[in-house]
DOLO-316169 format. One record per residue (C-alpha): residue number from 1; x, y, z. Coordinates in steps of 0.05 Angstrom, whole numbers, m for minus. Example, Ala and Ser with C-alpha at 12.3 -4.5 7.8 and 13.67 -1.06 7.14 Angstrom:
<r num="1" u="246" v="m90" w="156"/>
<r num="2" u="273" v="m21" w="143"/>
// end
This chain:
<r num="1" u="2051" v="480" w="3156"/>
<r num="2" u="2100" v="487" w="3092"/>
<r num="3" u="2039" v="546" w="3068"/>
<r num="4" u="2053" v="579" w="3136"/>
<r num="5" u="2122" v="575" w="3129"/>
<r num="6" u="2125" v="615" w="3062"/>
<r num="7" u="2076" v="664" w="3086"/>
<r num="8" u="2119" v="683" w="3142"/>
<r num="9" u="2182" v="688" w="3103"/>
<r num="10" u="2144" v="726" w="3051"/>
<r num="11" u="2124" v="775" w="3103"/>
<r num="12" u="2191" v="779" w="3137"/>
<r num="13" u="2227" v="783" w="3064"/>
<r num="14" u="2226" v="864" w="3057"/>
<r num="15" u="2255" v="874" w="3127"/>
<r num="16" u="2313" v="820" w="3115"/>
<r num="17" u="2323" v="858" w="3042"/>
<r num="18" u="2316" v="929" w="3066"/>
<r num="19" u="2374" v="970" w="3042"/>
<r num="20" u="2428" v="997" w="3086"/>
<r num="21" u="2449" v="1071" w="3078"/>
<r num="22" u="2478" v="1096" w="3023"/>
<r num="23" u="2561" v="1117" w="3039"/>
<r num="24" u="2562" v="1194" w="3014"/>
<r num="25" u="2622" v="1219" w="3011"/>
<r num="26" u="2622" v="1305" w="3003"/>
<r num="27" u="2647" v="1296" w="2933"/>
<r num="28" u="2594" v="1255" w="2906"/>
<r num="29" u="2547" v="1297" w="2953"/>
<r num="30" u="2562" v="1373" w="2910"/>
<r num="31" u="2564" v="1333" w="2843"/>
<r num="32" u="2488" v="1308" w="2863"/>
<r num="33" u="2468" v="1380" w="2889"/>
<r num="34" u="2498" v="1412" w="2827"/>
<r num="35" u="2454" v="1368" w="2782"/>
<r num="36" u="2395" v="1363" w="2822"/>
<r num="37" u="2386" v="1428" w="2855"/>
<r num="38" u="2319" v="1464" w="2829"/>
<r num="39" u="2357" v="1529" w="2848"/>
<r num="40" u="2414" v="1510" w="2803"/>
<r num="41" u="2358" v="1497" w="2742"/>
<r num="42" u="2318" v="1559" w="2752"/>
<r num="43" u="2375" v="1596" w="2745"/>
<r num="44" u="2402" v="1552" w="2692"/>
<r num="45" u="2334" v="1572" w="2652"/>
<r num="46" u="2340" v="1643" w="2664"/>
<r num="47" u="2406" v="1637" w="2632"/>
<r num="48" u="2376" v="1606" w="2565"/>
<r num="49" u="2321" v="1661" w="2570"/>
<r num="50" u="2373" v="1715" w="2570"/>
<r num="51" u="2405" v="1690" w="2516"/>
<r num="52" u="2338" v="1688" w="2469"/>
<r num="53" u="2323" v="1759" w="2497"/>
<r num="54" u="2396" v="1767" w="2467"/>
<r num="55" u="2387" v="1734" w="2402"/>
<r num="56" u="2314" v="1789" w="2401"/>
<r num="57" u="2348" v="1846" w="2405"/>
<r num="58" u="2400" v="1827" w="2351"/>
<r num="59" u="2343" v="1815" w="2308"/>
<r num="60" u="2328" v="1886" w="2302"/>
<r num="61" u="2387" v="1905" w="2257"/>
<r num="62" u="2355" v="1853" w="2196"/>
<r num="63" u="2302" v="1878" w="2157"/>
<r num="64" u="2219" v="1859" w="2178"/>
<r num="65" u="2170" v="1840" w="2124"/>
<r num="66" u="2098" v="1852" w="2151"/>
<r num="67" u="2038" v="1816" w="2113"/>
<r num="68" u="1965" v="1845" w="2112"/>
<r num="69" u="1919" v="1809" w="2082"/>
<r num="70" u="1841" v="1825" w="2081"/>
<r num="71" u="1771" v="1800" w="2041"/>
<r num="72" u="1705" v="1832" w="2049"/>
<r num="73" u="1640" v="1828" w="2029"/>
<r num="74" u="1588" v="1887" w="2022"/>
<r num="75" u="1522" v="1857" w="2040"/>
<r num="76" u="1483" v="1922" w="2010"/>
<r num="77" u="1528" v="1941" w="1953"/>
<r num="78" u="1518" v="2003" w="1925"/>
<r num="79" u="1479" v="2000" w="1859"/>
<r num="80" u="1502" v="2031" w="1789"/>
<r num="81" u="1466" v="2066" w="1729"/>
<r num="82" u="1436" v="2025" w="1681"/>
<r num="83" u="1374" v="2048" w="1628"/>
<r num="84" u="1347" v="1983" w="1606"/>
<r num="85" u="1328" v="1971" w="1537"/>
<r num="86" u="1260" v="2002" w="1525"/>
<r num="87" u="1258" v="2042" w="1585"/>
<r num="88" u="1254" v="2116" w="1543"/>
<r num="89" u="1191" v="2096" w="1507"/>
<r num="90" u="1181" v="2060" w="1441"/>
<r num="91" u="1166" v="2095" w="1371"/>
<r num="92" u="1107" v="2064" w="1319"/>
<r num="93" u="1125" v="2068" w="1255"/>
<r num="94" u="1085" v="2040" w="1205"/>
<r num="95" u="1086" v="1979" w="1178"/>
<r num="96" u="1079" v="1967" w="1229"/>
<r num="97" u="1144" v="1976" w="1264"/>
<r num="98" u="1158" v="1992" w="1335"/>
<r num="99" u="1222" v="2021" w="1352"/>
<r num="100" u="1242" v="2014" w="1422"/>
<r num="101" u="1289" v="2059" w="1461"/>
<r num="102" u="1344" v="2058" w="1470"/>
<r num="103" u="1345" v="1995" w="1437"/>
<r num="104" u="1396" v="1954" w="1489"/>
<r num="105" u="1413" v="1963" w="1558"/>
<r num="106" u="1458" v="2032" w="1564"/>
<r num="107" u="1502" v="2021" w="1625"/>
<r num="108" u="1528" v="2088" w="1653"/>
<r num="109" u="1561" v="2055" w="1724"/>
<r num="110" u="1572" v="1991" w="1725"/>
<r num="111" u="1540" v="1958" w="1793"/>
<r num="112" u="1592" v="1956" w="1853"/>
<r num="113" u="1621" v="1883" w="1866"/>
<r num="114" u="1603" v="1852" w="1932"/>
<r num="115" u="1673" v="1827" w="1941"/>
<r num="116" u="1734" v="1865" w="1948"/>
<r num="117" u="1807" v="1834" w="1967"/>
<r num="118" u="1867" v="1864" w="1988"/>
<r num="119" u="1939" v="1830" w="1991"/>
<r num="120" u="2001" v="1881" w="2027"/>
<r num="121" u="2075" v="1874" w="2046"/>
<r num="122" u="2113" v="1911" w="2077"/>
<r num="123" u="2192" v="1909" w="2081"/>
<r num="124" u="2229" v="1951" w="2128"/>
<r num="125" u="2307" v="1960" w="2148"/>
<r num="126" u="2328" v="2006" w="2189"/>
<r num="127" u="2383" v="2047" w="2168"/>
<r num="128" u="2405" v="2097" w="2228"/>
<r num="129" u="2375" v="2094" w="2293"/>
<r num="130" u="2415" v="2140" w="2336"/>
<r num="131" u="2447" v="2085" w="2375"/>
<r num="132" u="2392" v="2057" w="2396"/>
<r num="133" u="2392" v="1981" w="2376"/>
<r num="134" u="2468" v="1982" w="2387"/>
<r num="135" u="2460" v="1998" w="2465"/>
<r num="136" u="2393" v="1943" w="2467"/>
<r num="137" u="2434" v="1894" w="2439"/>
<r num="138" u="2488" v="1915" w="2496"/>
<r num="139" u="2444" v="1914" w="2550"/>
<r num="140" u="2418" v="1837" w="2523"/>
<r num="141" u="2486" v="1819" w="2527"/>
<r num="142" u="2491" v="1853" w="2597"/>
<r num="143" u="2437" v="1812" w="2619"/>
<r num="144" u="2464" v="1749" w="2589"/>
<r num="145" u="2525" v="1759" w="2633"/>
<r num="146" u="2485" v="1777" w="2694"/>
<r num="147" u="2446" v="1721" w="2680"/>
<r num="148" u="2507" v="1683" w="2684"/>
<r num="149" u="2533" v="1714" w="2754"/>
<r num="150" u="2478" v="1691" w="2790"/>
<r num="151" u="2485" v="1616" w="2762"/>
<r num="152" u="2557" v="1621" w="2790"/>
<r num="153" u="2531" v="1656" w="2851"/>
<r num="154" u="2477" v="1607" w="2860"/>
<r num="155" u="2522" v="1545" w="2845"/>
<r num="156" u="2571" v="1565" w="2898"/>
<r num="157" u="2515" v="1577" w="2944"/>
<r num="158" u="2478" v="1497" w="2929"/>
<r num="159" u="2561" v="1484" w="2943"/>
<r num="160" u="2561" v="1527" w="3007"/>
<r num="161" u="2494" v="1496" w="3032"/>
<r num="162" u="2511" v="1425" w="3019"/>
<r num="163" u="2580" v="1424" w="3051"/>
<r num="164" u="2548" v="1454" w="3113"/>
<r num="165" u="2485" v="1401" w="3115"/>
<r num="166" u="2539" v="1347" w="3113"/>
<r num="167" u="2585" v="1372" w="3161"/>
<r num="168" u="2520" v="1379" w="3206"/>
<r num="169" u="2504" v="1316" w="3195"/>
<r num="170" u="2574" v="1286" w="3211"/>
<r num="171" u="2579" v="1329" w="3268"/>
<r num="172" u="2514" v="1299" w="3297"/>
<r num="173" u="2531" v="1234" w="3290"/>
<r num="174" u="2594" v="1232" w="3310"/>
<r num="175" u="2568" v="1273" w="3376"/>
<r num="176" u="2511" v="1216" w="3386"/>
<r num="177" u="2567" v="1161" w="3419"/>
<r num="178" u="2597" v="1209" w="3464"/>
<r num="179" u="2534" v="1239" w="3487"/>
<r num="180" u="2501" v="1167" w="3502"/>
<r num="181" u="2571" v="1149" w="3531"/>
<r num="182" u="2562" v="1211" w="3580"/>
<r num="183" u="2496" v="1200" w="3600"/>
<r num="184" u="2511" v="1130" w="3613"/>
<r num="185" u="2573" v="1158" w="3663"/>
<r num="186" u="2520" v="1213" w="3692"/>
<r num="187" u="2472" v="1147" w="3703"/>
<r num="188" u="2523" v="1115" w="3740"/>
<r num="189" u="2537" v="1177" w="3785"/>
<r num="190" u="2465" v="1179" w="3799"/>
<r num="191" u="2468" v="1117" w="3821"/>
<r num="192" u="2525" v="1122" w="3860"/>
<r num="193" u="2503" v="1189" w="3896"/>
<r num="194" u="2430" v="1163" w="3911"/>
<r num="195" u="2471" v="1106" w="3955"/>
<r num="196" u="2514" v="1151" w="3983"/>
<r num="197" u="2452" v="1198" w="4004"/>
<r num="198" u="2412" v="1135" w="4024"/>
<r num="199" u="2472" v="1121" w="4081"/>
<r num="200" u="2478" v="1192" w="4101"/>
<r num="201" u="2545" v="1208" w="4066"/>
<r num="202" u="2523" v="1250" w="4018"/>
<r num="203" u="2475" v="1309" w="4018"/>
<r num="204" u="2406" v="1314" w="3972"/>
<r num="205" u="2427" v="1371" w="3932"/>
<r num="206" u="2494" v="1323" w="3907"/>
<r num="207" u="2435" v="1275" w="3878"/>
<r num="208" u="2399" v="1335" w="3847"/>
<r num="209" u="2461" v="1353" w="3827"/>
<r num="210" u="2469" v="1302" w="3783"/>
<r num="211" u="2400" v="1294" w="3760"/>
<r num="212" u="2411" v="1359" w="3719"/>
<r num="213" u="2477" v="1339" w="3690"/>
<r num="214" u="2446" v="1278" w="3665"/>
<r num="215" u="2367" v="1313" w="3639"/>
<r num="216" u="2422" v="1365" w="3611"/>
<r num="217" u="2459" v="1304" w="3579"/>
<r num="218" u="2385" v="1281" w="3557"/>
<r num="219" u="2367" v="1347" w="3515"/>
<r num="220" u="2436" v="1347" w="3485"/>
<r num="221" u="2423" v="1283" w="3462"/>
<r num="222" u="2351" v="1291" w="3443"/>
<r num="223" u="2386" v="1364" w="3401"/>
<r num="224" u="2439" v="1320" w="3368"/>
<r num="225" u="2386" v="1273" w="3342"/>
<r num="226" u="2344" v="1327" w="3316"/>
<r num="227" u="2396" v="1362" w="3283"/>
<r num="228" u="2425" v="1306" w="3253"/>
<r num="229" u="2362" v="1289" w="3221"/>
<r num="230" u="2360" v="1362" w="3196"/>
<r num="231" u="2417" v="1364" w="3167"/>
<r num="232" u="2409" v="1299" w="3133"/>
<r num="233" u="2336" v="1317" w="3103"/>
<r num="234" u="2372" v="1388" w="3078"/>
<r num="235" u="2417" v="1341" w="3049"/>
<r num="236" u="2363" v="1297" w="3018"/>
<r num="237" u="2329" v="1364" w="2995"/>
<r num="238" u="2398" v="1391" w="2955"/>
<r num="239" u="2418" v="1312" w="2930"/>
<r num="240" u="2353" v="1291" w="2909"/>
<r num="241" u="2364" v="1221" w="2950"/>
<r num="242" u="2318" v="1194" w="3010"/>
<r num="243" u="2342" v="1224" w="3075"/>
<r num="244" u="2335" v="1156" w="3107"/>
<r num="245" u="2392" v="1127" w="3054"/>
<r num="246" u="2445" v="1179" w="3073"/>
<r num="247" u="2504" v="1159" w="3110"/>
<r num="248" u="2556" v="1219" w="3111"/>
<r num="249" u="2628" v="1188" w="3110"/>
<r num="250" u="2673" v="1240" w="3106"/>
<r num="251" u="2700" v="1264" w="3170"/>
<r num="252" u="2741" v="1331" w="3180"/>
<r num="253" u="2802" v="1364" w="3165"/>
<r num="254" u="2867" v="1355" w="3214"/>
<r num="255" u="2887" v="1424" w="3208"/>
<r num="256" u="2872" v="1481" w="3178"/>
<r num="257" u="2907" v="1489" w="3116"/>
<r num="258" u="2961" v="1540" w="3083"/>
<r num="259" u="2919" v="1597" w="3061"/>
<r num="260" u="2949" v="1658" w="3022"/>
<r num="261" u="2907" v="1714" w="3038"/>
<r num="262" u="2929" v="1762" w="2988"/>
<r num="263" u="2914" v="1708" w="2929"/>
<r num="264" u="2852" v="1697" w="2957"/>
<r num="265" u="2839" v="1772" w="2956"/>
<r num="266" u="2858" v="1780" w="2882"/>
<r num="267" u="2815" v="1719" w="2863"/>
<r num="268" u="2753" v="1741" w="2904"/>
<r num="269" u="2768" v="1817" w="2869"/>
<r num="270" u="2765" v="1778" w="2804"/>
<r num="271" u="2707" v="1734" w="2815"/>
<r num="272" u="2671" v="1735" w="2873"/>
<r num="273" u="2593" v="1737" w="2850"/>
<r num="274" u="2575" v="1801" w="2895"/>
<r num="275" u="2630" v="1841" w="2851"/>
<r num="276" u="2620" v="1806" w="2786"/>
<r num="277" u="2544" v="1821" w="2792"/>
<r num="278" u="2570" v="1905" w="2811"/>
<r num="279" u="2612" v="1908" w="2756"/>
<r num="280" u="2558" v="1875" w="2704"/>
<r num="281" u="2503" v="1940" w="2746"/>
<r num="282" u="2553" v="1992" w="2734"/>
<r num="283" u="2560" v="1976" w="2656"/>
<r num="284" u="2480" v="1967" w="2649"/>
<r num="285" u="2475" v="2033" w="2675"/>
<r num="286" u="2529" v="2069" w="2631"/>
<r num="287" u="2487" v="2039" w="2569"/>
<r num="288" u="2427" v="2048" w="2590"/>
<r num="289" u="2446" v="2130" w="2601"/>
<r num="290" u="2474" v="2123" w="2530"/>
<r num="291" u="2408" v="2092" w="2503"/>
<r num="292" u="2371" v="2155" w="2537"/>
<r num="293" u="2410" v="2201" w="2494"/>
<r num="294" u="2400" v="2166" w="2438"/>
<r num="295" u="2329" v="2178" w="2438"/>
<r num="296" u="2334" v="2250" w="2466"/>
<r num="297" u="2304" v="2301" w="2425"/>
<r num="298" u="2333" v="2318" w="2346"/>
<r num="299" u="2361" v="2250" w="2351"/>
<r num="300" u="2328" v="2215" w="2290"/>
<r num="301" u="2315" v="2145" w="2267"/>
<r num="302" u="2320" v="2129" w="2192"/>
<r num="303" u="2294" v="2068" w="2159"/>
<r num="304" u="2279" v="2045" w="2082"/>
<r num="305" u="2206" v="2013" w="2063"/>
<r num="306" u="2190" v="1974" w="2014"/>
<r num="307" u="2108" v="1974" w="2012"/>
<r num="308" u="2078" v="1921" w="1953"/>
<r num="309" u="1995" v="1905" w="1957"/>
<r num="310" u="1958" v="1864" w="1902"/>
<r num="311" u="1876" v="1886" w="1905"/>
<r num="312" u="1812" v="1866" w="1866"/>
<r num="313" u="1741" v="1868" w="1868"/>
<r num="314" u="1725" v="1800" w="1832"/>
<r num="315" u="1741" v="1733" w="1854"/>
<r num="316" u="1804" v="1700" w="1839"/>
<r num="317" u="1797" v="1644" w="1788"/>
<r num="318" u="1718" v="1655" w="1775"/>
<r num="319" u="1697" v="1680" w="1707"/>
<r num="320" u="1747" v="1692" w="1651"/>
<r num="321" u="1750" v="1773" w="1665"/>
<r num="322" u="1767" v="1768" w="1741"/>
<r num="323" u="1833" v="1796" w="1730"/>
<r num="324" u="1809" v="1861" w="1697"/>
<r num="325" u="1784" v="1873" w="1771"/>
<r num="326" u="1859" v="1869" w="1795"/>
<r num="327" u="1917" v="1926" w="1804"/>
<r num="328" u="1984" v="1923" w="1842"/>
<r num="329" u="2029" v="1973" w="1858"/>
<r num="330" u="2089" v="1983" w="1896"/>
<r num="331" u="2116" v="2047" w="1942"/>
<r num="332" u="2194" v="2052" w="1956"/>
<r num="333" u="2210" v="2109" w="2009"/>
<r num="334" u="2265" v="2128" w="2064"/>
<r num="335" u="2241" v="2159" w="2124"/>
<r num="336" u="2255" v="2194" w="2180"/>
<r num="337" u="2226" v="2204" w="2254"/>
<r num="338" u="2254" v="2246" w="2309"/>
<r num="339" u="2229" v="2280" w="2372"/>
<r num="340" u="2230" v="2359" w="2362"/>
<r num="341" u="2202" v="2381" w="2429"/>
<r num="342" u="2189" v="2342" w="2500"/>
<r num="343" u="2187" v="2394" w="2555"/>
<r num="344" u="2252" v="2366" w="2585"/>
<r num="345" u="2231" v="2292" w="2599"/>
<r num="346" u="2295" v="2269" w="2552"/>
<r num="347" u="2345" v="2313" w="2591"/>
<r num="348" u="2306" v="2292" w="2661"/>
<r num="349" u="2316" v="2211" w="2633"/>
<r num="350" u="2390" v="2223" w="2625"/>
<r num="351" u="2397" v="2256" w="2692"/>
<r num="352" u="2365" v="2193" w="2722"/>
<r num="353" u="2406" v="2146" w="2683"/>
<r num="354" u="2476" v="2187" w="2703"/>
<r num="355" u="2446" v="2182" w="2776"/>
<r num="356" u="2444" v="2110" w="2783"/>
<r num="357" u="2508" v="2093" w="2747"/>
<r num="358" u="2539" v="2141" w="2802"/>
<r num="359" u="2499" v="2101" w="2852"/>
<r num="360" u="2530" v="2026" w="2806"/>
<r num="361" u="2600" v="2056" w="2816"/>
<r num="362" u="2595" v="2067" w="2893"/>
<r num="363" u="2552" v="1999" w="2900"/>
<r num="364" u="2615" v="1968" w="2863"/>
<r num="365" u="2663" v="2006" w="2913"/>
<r num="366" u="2629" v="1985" w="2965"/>
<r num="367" u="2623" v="1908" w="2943"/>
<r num="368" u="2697" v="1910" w="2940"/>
<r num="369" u="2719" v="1930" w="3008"/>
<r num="370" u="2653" v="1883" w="3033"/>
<r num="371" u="2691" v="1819" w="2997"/>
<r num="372" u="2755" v="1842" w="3021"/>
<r num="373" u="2727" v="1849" w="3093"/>
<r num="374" u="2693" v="1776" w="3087"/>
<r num="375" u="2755" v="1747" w="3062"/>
<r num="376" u="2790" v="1773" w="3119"/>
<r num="377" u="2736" v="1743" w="3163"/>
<r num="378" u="2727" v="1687" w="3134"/>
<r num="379" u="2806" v="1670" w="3139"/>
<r num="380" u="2809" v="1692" w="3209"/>
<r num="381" u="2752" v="1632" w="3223"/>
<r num="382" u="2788" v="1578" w="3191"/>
<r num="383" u="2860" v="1601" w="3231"/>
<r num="384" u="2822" v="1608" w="3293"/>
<r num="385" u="2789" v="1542" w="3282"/>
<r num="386" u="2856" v="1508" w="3262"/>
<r num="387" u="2884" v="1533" w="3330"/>
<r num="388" u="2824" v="1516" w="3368"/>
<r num="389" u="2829" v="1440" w="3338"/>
<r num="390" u="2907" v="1439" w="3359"/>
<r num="391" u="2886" v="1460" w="3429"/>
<r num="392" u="2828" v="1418" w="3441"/>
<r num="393" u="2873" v="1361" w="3418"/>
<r num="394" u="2922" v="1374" w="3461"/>
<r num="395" u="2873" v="1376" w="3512"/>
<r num="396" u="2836" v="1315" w="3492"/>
<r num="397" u="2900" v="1284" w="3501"/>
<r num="398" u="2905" v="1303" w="3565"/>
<r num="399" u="2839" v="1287" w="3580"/>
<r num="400" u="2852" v="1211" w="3564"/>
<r num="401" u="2915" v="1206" w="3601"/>
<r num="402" u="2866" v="1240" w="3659"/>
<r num="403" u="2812" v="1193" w="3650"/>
<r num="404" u="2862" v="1126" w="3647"/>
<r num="405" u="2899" v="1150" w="3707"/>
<r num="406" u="2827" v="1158" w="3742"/>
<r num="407" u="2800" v="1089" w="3715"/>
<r num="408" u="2866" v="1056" w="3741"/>
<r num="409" u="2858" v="1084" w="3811"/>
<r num="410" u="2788" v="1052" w="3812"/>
<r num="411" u="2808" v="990" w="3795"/>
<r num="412" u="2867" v="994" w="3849"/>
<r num="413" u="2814" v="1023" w="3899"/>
<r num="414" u="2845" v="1085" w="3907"/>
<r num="415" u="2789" v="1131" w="3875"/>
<r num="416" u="2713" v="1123" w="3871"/>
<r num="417" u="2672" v="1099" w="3814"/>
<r num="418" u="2645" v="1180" w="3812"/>
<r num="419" u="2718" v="1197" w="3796"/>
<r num="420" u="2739" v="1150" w="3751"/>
<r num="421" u="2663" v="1165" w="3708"/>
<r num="422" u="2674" v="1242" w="3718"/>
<r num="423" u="2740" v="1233" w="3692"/>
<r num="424" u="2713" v="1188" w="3628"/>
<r num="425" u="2667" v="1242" w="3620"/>
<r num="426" u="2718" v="1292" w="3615"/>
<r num="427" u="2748" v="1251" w="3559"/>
<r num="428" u="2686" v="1252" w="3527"/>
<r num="429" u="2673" v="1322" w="3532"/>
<r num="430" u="2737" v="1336" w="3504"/>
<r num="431" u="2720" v="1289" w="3444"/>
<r num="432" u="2663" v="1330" w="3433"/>
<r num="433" u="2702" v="1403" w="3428"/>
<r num="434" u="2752" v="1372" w="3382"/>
<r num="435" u="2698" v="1358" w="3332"/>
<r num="436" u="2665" v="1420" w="3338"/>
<r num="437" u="2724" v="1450" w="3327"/>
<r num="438" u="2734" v="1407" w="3263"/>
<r num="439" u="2652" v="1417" w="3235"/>
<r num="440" u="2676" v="1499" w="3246"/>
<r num="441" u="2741" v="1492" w="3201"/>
<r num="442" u="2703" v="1465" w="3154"/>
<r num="443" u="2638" v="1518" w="3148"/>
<r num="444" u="2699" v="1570" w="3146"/>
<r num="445" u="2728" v="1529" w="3086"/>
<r num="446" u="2664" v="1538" w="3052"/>
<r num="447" u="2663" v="1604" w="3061"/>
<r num="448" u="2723" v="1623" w="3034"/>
<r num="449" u="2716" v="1575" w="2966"/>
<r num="450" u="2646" v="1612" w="2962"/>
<r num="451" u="2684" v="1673" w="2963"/>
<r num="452" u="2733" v="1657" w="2913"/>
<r num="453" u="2713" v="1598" w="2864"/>
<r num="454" u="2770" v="1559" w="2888"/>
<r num="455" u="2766" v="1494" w="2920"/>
<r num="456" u="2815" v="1493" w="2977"/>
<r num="457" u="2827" v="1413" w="2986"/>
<r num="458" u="2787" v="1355" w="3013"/>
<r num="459" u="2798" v="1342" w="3090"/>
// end
């Protein structure tokens, strides 16, 4: 009995000890989406790239030292002139004596080594180059700032995203209650109207009627649930934490705040990622038309080399006379290289590079009055939605004092049960707008901080 005992409480121990959800507030929610956003760390990476690609094209102001290095071996060497002692013939003398000749080995060409090795360097700093490592190093710094924009641009964006998964998911759950509050009413209605059509006091299409209100009420609530789990798994995605552990706790802002549209205008002007990233376009192509002309035609690069090589034919380090095998020698010289003649494709490079910096200075132009325009949107949202939340308070208001006033006249027997739940359901209805209007204040917030780097307040 006691082993039974243990095995069930063993069994029932991870339900009993199963966490509840995790209280997110939106604060802790962007500092999580800021640090574990792959979007954030691809970009992040880029960034480092750009500034190696940076730290390259800085390089090629400092002088280069190239190394060659080469051993061979002639498997059918090429032989030399020898006349070996004796080989002309021999004289008799007498004596006897025999004179041989010549009388030692005559070498005329020494046999070619098998082995031959080779040891270069080359040092080279470039002197003049037109203007041509001055505008790549530019355009590696251009990068490294555009590199940069679209970190900021994607930051705000992970910001953007996350605010509007939470607000989604606040919205949904805070819409759950009142739906399954409504549908409950609309049950009771149904009820109510299939007794009154059962005694002939009310017609069929009354019950039908109602039917449709409450399968309306039943995809609402079936939408709500859906979207709520949505927005809580987008929330997961951008957090890095188990959607099943998330339990948004932040609600919405009371009003809309003070906004100063003309400060938001200069800081968008200033910083807002779309313009950033057309001003950094419009520079790239300016240096880019400059690097053209620098290597147009008669535009010359000049550099000084330094050329050292150590050859031999012996081995190093076997025999005693290895060395006499051995030479260096070393080559200083300045030199210059320049295009003379290329049938116009210079001139037709510059014309393309002048082209799209025109085209960089209208895309900035038009990036301007676009943020303008989305600012002025954007604020026009939030002080629509900060109206719409004073009326649909107002009217929830109402709506209560509606619903009481109906509830009280059931209980006194002056109204029916159909009134009194239509009138709750108003209520809840107008519970529902107010935090719509609320969940819309808020994604116009978000737009308006993307816009301009600011945040505006917590609600």
């Amino acid at each position: 009995m006691r082993s039974a005992l243990i095995a069930a409480a063993l069994l029932v121990l991870p339900l009993a000890v199963r966490a509840e959800p995790r209280a997110l507030s939106l604060a802790e929610a962007l500092q999580l989406a800021d640090r574990s956003s792959e979007a954030i760390r691809i970009r992040t990476l880029q960034t480092g790239k750009s500034d190696a690609t940076l730290a390259e094209a800085r390089s090629q102001r400092l002088p280069r030292l190239a190394l060659d290095v080469s051993a061979s071996f002639l498997a059918n060497r090429p032989e030399g002139i020898t006349v070996h002692r004796g080989e002309l013939g021999t004289i008799v003398l007498p004596g006897p004596t025999v004179i041989v000749i010549p009388t030692e080995d005559l070498v005329f060409v020494e046999d070619t080594e098998p082995t031959y090795y080779k040891l270069g360097a080359t040092l080279t700093q470039p002197i003049y180059t037109s203007g041509k490592i001055t505008a790549g190093i530019r355009l590696a710094e251009l990068e490294r700032t555009a590199a940069g924009t679209e970190l900021d641009r994607q930051r705000r964006s992970t910001r953007r995203e996350t605010a509007r998964a939470y607000h989604g998911a606040v919205l949904a759950g805070r819409s759950l209650p009142h739906l399954s509050a409504m549908r409950a009413a609309y049950a009771d209605i149904v009820a109510d109207r299939l007794a009154s059509f059962d005694e002939g006091t009310a017609t069929r299409q009354s019950v039908l009627d109602a039917r449709a209100s409450l399968a309306s009420l039943e995809a609402r609530i079936v939408a709500a649930r859906e979207a709520r789990s949505s927005a809580l798994e987008a929330l997961a995605a951008l957090t890095g934490l188990a959607a099943a552990d998330l339990d948004p706790v932040d609600g919405f802002r009371d009003a809309c705040p003070d906004l100063d549209e003309d400060s938001m205008r200069t800081l968008a002007a200033a910083d807002a990622p779309d313009i950033a990233s057309a001003r950094t376009r419009l520079e790239q192509s300016g240096v880019k038309r400059d690097l053209e002309r620098a290597a147009a035609e008669l535009r010359p690069d000049l550099a000084l080399s330094v050329a050292g090589s150590v050859s031999g034919q012996r081995t190093p380090f076997v025999g005693s006379d290895w060395t006499d095998s051995w030479d260096w020698s070393v080559v200083v010289s300045v030199g210059a290289k320049a295009t003379a003649f290329d049938s116009g494709a210079s001139r037709a490079r510059i014309n393309a590079a002048s082209s799209d910096r025109e085209a960089a200075a209208a895309a900035l132009s038009q990036a301007e009055k676009l943020v303008r325009l989305s600012v002025r949107r954007a604020v026009e949202m939030a002080r629509n939605a900060g109206a719409a939340l004073d009326e649909r308070r107002a009217k929830l208001a109402l709506a209560e004092e509606t619903a009481k006033n109906a509830r009280v006249s059931y209980e006194n027997e002056m109204a029916t049960r159909e009134q009194a739940r239509l009138g709750e359901i108003a209520r809840l209805a107008a519970a529902l707008d107010l935090e719509s209007a609320g969940s819309a204040l808020e994604d116009a917030i978000g737009e308006i901080e993307y816009l301009t780097g600011v945040p505006i307040g917590a609600p």
